[in-house]
Backbone as numpy.savetxt, mean C-alpha at the origin, in Angstrom:
# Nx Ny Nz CAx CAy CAz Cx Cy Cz
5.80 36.10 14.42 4.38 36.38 14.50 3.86 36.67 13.10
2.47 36.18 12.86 2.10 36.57 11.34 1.90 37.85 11.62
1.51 38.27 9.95 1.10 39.93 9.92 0.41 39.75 7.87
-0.48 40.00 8.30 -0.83 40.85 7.23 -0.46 42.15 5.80
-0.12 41.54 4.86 0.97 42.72 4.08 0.43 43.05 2.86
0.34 44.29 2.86 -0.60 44.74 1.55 -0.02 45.25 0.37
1.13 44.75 -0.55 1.53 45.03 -2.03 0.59 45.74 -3.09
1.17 46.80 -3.67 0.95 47.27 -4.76 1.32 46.98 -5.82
1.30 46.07 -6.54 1.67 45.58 -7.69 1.02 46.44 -9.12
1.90 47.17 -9.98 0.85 47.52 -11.19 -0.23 48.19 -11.20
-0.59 49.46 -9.89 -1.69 50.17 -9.60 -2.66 49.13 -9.10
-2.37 47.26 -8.74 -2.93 46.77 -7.92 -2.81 46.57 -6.58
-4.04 46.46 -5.56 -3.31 45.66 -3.94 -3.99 44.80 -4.35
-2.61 43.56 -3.71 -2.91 42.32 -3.01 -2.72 41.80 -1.97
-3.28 41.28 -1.03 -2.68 40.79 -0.11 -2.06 39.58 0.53
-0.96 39.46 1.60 -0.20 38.11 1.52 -0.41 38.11 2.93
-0.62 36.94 3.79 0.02 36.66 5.00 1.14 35.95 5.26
2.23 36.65 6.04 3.48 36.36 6.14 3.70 36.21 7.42
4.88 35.35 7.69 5.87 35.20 9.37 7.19 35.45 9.08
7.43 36.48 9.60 9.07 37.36 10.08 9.57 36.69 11.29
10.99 36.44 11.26 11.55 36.03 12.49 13.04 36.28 12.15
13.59 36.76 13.10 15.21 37.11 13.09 15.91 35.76 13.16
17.05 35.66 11.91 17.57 35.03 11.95 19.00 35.47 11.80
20.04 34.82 12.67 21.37 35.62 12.81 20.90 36.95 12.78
20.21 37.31 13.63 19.84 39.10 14.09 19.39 39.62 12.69
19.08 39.03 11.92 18.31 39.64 10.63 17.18 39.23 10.23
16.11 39.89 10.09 14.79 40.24 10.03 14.79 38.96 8.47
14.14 37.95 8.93 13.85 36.92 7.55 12.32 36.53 6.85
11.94 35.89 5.90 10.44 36.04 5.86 10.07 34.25 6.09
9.95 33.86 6.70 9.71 32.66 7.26 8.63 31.86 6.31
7.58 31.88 6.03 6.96 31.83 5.36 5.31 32.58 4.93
4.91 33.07 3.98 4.39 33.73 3.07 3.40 33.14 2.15
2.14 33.69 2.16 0.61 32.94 1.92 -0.15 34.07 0.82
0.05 33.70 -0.71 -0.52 34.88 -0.90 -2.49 34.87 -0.68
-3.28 35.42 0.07 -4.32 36.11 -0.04 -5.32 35.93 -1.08
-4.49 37.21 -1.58 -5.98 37.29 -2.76 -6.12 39.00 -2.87
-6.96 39.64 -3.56 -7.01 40.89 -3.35 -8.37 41.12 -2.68
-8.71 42.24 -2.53 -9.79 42.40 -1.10 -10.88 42.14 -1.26
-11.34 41.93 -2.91 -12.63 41.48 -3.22 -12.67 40.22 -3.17
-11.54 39.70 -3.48 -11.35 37.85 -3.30 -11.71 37.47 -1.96
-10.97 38.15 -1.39 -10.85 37.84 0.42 -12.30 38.28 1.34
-13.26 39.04 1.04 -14.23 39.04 1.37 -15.39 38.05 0.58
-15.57 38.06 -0.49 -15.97 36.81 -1.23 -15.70 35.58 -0.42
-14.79 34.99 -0.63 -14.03 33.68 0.10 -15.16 33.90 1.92
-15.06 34.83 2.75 -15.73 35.04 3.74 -16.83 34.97 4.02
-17.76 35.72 3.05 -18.94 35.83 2.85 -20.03 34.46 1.93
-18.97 34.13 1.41 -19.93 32.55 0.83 -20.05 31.47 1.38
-21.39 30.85 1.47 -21.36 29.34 2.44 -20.17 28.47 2.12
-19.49 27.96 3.25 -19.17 27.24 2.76 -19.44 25.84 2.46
-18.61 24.84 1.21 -18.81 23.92 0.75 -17.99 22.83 0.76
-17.66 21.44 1.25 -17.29 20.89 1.27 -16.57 20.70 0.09
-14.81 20.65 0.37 -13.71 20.85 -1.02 -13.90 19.09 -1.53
-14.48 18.28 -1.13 -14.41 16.76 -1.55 -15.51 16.24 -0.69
-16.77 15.04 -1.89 -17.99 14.78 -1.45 -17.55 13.21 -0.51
-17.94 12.98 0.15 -17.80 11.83 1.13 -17.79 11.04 0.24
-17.26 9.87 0.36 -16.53 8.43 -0.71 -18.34 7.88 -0.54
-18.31 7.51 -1.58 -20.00 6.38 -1.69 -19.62 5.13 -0.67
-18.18 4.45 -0.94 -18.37 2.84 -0.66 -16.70 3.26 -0.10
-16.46 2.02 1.02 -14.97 2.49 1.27 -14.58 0.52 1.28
-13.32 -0.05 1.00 -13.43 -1.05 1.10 -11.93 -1.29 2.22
-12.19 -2.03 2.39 -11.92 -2.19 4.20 -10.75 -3.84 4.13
-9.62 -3.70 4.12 -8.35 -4.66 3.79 -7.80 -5.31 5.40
-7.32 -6.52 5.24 -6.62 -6.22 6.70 -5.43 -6.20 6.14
-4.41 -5.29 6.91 -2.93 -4.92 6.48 -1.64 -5.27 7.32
-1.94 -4.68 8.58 -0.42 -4.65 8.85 0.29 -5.92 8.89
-0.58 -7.20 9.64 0.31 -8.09 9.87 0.36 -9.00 8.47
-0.52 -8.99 7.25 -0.22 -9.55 6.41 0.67 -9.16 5.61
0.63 -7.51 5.31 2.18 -6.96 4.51 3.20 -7.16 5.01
3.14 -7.24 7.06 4.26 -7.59 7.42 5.19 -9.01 7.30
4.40 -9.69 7.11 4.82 -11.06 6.67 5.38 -11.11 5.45
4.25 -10.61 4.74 4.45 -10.82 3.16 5.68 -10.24 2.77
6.34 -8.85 3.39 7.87 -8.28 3.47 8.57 -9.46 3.63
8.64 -10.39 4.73 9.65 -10.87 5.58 9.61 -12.18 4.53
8.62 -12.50 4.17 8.71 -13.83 2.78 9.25 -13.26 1.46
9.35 -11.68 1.13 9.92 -11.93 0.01 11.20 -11.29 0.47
11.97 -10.64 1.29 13.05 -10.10 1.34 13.96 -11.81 2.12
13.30 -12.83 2.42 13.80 -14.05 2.55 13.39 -14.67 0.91
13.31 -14.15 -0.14 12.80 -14.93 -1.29 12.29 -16.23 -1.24
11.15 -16.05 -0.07 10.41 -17.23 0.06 10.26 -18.14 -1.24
9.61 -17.27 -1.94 8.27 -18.01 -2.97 9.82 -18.64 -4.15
10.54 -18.16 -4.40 11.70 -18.25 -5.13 12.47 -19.76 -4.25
12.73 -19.68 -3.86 13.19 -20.88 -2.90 12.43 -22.22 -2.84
11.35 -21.95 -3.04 10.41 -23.22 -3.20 10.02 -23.48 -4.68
10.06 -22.56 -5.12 9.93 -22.85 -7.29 10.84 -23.92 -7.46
12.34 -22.76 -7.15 13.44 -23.53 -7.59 12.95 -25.21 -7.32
12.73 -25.67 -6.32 12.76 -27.09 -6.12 11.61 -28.27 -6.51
10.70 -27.26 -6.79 9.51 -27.98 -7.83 9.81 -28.15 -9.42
9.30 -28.70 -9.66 9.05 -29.35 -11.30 8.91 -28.02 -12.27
9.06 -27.55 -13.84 8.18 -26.89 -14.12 7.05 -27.19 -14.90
6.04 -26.34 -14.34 5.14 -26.80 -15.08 4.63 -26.06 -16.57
3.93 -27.05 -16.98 3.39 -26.72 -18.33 1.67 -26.43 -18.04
1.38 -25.95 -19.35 -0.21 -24.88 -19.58 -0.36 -23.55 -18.91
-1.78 -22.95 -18.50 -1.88 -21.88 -18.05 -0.99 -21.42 -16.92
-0.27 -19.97 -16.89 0.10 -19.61 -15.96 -1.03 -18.93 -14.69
-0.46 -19.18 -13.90 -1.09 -18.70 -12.25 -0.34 -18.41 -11.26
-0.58 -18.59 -9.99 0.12 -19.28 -8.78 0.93 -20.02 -8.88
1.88 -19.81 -8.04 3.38 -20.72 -8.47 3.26 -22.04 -7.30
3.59 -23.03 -7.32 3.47 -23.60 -5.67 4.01 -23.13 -5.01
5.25 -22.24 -4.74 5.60 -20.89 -3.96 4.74 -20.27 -3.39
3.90 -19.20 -4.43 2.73 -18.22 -4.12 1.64 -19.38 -3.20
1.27 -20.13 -3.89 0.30 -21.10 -2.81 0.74 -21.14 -1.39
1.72 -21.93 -1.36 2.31 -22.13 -0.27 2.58 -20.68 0.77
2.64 -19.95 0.22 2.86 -18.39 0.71 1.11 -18.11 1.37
0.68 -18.00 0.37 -0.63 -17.40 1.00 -1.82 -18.74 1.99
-1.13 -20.29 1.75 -1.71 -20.71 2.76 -0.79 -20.58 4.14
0.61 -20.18 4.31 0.91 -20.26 5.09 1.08 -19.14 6.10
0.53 -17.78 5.46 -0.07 -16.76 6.14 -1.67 -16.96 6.42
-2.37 -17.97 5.62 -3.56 -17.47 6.14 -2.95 -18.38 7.58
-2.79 -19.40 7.66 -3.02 -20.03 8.77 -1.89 -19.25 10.09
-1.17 -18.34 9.53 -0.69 -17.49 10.93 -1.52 -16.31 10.94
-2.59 -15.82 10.32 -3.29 -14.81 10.46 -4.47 -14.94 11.00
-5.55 -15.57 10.36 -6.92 -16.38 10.12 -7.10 -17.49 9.87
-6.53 -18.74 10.58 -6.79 -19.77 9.76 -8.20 -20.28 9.35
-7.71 -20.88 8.43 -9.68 -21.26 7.17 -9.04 -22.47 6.34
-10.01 -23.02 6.20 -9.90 -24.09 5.01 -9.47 -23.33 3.59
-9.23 -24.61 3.55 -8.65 -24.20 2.07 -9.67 -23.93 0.86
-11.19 -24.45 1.46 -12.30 -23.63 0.50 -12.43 -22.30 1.04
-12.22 -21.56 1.53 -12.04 -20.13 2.13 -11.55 -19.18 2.23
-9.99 -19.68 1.53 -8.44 -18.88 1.54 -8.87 -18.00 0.19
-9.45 -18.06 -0.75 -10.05 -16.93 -1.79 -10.64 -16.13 -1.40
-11.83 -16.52 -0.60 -12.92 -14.94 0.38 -11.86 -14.28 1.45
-10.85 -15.01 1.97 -9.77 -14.65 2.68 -9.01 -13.35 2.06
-8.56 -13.82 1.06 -7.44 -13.62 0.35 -8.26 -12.21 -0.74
-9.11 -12.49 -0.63 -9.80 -10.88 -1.43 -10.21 -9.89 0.07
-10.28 -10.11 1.31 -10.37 -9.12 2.41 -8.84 -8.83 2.72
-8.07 -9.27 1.96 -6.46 -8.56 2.58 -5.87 -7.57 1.64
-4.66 -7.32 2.08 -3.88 -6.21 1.04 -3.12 -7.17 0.21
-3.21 -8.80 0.29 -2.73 -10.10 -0.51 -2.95 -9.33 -1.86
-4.34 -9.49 -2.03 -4.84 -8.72 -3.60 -4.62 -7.99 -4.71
-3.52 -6.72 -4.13 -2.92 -5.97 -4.28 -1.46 -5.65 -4.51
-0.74 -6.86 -3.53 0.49 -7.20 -3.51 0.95 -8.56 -4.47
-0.02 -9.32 -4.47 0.19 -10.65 -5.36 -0.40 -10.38 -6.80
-1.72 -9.85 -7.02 -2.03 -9.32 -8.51 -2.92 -11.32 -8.48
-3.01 -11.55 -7.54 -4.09 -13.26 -8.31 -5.47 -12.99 -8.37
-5.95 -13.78 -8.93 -7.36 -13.29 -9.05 -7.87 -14.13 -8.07
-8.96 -13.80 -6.96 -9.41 -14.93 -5.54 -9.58 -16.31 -6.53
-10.27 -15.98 -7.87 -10.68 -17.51 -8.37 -9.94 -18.92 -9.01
-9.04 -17.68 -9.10 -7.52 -18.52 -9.17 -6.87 -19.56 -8.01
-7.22 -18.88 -6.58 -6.93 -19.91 -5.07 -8.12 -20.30 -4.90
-8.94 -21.77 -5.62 -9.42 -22.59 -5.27 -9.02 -23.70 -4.63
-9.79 -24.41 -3.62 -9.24 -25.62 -3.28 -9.06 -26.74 -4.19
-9.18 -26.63 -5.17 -8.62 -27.91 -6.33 -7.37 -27.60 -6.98
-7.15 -25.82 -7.40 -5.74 -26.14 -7.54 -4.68 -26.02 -6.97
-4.99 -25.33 -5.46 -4.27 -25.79 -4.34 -3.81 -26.95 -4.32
-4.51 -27.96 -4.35 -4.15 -29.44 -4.22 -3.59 -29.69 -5.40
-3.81 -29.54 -6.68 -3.12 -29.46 -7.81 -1.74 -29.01 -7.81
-1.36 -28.40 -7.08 -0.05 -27.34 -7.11 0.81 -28.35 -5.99
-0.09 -28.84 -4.92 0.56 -29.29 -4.20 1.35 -31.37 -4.75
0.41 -30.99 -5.17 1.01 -32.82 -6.27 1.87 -32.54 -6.83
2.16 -31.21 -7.13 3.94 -30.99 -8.12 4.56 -30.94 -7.01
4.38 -31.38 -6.10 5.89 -30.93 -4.72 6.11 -32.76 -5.00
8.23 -32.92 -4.73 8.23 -34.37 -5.02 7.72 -34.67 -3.87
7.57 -35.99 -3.34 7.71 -36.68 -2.14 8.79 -36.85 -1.14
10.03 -36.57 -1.76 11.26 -35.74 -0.50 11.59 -35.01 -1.09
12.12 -34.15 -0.22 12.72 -33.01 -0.56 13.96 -32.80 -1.24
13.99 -32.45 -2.40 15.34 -32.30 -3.33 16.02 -31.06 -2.73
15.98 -30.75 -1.88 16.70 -29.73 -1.40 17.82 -30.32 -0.31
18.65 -29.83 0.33 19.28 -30.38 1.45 18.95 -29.95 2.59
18.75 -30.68 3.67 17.57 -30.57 5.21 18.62 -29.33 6.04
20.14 -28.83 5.35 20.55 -27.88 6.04 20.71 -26.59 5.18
19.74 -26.19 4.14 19.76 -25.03 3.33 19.11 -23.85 4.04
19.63 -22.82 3.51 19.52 -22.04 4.31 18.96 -20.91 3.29
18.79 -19.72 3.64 18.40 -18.37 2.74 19.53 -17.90 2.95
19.77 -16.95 1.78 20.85 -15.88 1.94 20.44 -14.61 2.50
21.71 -14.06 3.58 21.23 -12.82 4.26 20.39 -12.02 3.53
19.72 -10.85 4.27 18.62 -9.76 3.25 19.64 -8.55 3.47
């Protein structure tokens, strides 16, 4: 049970609220809140109170679970890694890998599917944003299709490859 405990410290009182409870038949202090001293503690009582944090101006609003949940299950299968390997590399600006493409069109279309002029306004309402670091203007539909012209025309991989366990 709490209780109220009034210390003299240094010709001062302060006060603590504490919880006692026997443990192995001995009187223990469970846990212990210091107070304040009595002018604090009526102060604290007597003043309006004020909200400890002002309401957020703007809140921005992600969809999460099932896209992080995916997005886990593609990289602990090293999705995006698995599909590099077998593309070309390329030369000039870095971006999106055809991996990462391929990744985020192939969640939008198990999440929301949208055209591929859309997967950027998509792709800035998810927790994608955050987890990938692309900029939306970066997943346009031109270099989508760009990315997708570096894939060969068969697959240099073998039709029985597999991932390694996670």
């Amino acid at each position: 049970m709490a209780s109220l405990l009034k210390k003299t410290i240094r010709g001062k009182t302060y006060y603590y609220a504490r919880e006692c409870r026997r443990v192995d038949g001995k009187p223990k202090i469970i846990w212990q809140k210091y107070l304040g001293r009595a002018d604090d503690i009526i102060a604290a009582l007597t003043q309006p109170t004020t909200p400890l944090t002002t309401a957020p101006e703007k809140a921005v609003v992600a969809e999460f679970g099932a896209v992080v949940a995916l997005f886990d299950l593609a990289r602990r299968l090293r999705l995006v890694e698995h599909i590099d390997r077998h593309v070309p590399v390329r030369r000039g600006p870095r971006g999106p890998s055809v991996g990462h493409y391929l990744l985020v069109a192939a969640l939008n279309r198990c999440l929301d599917p949208r055209s591929k002029v859309q997967i950027a306004a998509w792709y800035q309402r998810t927790a994608l944003r955050r987890l990938l670091d692309f900029r939306p203007e970066q997943l346009t539909c031109q270099r989508f299709w760009d990315q997708m012209d570096r894939l060969p025309p068969t697959p240099s991989w073998p039709s029985n490859a597999t991932c390694p366990p996670t």
